[in-house]
TIRO-2110 file (N, C-alpha, C; in Angstrom, 1 decimal):
// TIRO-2110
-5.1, -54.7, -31.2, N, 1, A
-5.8, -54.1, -30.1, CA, 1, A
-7.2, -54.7, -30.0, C, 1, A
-7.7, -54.4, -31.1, N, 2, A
-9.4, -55.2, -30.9, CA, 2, A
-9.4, -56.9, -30.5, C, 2, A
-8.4, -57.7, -30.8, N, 3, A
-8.0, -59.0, -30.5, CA, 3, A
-7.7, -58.9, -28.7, C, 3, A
-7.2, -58.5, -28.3, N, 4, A
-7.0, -58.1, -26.9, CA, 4, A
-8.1, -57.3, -26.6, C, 4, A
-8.5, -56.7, -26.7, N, 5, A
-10.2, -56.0, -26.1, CA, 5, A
-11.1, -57.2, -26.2, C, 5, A
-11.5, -58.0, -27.7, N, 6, A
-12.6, -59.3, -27.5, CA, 6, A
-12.0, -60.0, -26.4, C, 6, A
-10.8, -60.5, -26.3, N, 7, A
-10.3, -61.1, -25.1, CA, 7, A
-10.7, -61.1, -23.6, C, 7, A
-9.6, -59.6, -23.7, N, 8, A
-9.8, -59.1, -21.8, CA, 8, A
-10.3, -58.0, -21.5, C, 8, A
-11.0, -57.7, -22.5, N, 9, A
-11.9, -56.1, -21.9, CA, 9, A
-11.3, -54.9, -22.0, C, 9, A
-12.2, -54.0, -21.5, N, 10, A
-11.3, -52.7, -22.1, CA, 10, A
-10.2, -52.2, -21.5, C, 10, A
-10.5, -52.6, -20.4, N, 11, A
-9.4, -52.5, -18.9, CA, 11, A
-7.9, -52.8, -19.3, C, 11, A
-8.1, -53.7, -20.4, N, 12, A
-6.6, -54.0, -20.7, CA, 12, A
-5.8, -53.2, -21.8, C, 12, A
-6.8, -52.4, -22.3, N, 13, A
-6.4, -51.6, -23.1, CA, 13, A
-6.4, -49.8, -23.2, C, 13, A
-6.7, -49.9, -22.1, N, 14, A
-7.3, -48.7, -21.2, CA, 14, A
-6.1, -47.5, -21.4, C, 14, A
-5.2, -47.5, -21.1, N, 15, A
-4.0, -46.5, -21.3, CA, 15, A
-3.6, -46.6, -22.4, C, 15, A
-3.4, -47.6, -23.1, N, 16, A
-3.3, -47.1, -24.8, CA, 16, A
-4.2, -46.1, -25.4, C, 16, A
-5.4, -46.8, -25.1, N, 17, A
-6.5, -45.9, -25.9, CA, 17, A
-6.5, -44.6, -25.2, C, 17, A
-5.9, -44.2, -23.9, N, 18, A
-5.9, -42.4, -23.8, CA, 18, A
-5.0, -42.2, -24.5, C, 18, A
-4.0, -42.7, -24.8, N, 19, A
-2.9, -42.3, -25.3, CA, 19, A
-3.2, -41.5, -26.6, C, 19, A
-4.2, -41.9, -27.4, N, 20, A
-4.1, -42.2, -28.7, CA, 20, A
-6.0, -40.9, -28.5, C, 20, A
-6.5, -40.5, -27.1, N, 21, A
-7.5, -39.8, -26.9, CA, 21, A
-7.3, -38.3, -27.4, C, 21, A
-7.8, -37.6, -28.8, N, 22, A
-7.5, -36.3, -28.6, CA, 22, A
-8.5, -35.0, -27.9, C, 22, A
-9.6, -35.9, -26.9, N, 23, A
-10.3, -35.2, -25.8, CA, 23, A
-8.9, -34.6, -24.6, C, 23, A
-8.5, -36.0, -24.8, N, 24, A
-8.0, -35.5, -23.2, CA, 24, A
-7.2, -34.1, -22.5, C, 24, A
-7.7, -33.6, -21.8, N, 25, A
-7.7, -32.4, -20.9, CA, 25, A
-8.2, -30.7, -21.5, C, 25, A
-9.1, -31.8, -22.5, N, 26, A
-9.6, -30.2, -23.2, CA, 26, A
-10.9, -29.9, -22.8, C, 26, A
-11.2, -29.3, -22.8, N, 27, A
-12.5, -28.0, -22.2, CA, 27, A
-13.6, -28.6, -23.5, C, 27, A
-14.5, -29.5, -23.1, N, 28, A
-15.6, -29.8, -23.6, CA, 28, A
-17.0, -29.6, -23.4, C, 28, A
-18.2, -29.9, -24.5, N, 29, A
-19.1, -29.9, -23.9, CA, 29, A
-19.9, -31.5, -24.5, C, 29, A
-20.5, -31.7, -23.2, N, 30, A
-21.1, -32.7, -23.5, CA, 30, A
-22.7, -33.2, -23.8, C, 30, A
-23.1, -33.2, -24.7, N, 31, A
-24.6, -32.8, -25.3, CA, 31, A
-25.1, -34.5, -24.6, C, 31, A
-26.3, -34.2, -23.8, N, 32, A
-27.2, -35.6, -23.2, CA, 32, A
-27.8, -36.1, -24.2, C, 32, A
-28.1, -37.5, -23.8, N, 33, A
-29.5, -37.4, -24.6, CA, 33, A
-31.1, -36.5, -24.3, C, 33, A
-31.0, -36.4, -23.1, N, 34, A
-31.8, -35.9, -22.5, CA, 34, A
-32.2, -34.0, -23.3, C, 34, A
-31.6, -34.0, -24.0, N, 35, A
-31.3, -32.7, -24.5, CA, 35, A
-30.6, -31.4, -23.7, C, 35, A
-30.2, -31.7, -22.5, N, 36, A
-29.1, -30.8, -21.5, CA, 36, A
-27.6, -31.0, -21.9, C, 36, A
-26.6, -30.4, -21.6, N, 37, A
-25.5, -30.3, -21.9, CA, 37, A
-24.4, -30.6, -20.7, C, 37, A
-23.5, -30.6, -20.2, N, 38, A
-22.8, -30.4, -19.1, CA, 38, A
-21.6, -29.8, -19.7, C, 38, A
-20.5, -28.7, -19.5, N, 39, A
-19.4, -28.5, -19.8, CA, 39, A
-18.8, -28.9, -18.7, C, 39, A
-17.3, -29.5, -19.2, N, 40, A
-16.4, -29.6, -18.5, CA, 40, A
-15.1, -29.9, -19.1, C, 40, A
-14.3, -30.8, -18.2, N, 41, A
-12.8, -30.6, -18.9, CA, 41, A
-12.6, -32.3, -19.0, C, 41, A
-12.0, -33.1, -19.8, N, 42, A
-11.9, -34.5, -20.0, CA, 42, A
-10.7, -34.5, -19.2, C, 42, A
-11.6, -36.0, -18.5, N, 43, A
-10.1, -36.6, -17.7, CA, 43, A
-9.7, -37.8, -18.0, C, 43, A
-10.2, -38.4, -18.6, N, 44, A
-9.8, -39.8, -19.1, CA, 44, A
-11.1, -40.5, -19.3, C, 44, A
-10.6, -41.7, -19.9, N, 45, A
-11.5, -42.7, -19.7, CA, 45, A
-11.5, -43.8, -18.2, C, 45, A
-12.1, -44.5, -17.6, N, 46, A
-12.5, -45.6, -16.8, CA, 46, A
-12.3, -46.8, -17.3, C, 46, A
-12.1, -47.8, -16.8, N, 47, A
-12.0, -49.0, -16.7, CA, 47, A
-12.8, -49.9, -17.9, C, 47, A
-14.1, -49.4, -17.7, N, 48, A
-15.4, -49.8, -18.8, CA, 48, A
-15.6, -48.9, -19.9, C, 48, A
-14.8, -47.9, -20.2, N, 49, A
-14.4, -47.1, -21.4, CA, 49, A
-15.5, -45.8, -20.8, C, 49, A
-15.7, -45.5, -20.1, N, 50, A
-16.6, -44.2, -19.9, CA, 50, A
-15.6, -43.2, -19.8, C, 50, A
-16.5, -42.1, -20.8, N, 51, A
-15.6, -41.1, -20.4, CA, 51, A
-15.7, -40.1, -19.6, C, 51, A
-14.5, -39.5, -18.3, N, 52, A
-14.5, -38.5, -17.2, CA, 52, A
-14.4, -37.0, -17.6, C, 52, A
-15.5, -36.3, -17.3, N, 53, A
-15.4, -35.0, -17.0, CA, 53, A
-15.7, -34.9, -15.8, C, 53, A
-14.5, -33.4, -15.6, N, 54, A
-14.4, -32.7, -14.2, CA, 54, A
-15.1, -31.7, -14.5, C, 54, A
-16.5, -31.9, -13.8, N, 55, A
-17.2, -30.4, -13.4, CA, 55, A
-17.3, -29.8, -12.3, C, 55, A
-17.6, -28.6, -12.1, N, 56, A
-17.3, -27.9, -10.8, CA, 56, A
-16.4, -28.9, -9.8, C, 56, A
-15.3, -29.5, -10.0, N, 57, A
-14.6, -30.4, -9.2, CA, 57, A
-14.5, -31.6, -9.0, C, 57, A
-15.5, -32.0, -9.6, N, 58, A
-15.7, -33.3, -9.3, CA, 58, A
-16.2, -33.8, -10.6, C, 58, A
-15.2, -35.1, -10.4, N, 59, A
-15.5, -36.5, -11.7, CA, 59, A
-16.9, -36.8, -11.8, C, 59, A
-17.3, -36.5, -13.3, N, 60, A
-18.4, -37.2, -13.6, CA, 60, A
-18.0, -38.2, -14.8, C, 60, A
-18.9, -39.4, -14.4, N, 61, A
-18.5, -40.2, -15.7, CA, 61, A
-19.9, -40.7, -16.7, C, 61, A
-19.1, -41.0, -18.2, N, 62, A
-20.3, -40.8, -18.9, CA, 62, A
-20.4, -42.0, -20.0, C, 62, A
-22.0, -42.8, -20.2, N, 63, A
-21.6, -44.0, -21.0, CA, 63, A
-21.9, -43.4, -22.2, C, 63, A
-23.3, -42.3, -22.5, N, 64, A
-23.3, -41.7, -23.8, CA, 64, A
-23.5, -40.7, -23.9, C, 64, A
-23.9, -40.1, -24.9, N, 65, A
-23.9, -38.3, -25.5, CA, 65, A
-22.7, -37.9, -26.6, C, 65, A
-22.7, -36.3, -27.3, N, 66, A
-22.4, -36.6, -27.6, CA, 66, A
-20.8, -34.8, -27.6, C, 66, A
-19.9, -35.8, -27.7, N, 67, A
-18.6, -34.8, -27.1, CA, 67, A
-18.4, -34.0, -28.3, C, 67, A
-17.9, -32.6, -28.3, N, 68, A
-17.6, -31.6, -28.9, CA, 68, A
-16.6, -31.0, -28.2, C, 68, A
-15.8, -30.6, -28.8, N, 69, A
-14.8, -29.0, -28.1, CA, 69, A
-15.7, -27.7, -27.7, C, 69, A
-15.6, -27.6, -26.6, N, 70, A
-16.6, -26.3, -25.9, CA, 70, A
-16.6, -24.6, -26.5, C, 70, A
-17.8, -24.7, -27.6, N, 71, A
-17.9, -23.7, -28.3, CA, 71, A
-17.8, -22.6, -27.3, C, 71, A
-17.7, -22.3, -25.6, N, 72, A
-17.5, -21.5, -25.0, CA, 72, A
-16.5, -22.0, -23.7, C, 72, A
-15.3, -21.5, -24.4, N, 73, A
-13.9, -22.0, -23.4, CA, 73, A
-14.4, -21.4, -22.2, C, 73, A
-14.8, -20.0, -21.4, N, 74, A
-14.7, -19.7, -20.7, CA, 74, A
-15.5, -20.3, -19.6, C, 74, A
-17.0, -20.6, -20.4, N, 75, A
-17.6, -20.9, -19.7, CA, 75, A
-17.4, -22.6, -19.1, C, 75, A
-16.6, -23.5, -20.2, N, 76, A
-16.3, -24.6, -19.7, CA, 76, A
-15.4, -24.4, -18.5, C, 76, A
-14.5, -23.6, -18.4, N, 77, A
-13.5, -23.7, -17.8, CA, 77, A
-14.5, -22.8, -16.3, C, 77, A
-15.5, -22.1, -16.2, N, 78, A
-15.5, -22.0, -14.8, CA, 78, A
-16.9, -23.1, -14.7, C, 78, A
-17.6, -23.8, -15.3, N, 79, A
-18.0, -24.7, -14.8, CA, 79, A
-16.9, -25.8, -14.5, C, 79, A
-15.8, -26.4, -14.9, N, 80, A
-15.5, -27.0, -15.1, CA, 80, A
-14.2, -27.4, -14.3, C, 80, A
-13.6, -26.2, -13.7, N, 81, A
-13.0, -26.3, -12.6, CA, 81, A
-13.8, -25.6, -11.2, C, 81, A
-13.0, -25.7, -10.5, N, 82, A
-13.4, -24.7, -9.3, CA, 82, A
-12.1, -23.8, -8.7, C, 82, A
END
C-alpha cells in the first residue's frame, strides 16, 4: 500500500483505506487547533485523505485536528445531522 501511495497518491488508495477506517459513520468530535471543536458524524475520507464530517447537513472537510468518539452522542448527532 505505501509503494502505491509514494507512487500515485492517495486517490489511489482511497477506498481501501475507508475500508480499513474505524471512524467511519460514527458520531465524533473534532478538537481544532484553534481550540473549538465541531461534532459531527464521519463520512469518509476525500481524494487528498481529508477527513468528512457531516454537520448540521452539510460536508465539512478536514486536513487537521484532533478526532475522538463524541463524548456526547446526543449532542453529536443533533449537530450533526438535520
Amino acid at each position: 500500500m505505501l509503494q502505491i501511495f509514494s507512487q500515485q497518491g492517495f486517490a489511489s488508495i482511497k477506498d481501501e483505506w475507508q475500508s480499513f477506517h474505524i471512524y467511519q459513520g460514527k458520531k465524533v468530535v473534532m478538537k481544532l487547533p484553534d481550540g473549538n471543536s465541531d461534532y459531527g458524524i464521519v463520512q469518509g475520507v476525500d481524494k487528498h485523505g481529508a477527513l468528512i464530517m457531516q454537520l448540521n447537513g452539510t460536508n465539512k472537510h478536514y486536513h487537521n485536528g484532533e478526532l475522538s468518539i463524541s463524548a456526547s452522542p446526543k449532542r453529536a448527532l443533533s449537530q450533526g445531522e438535520s
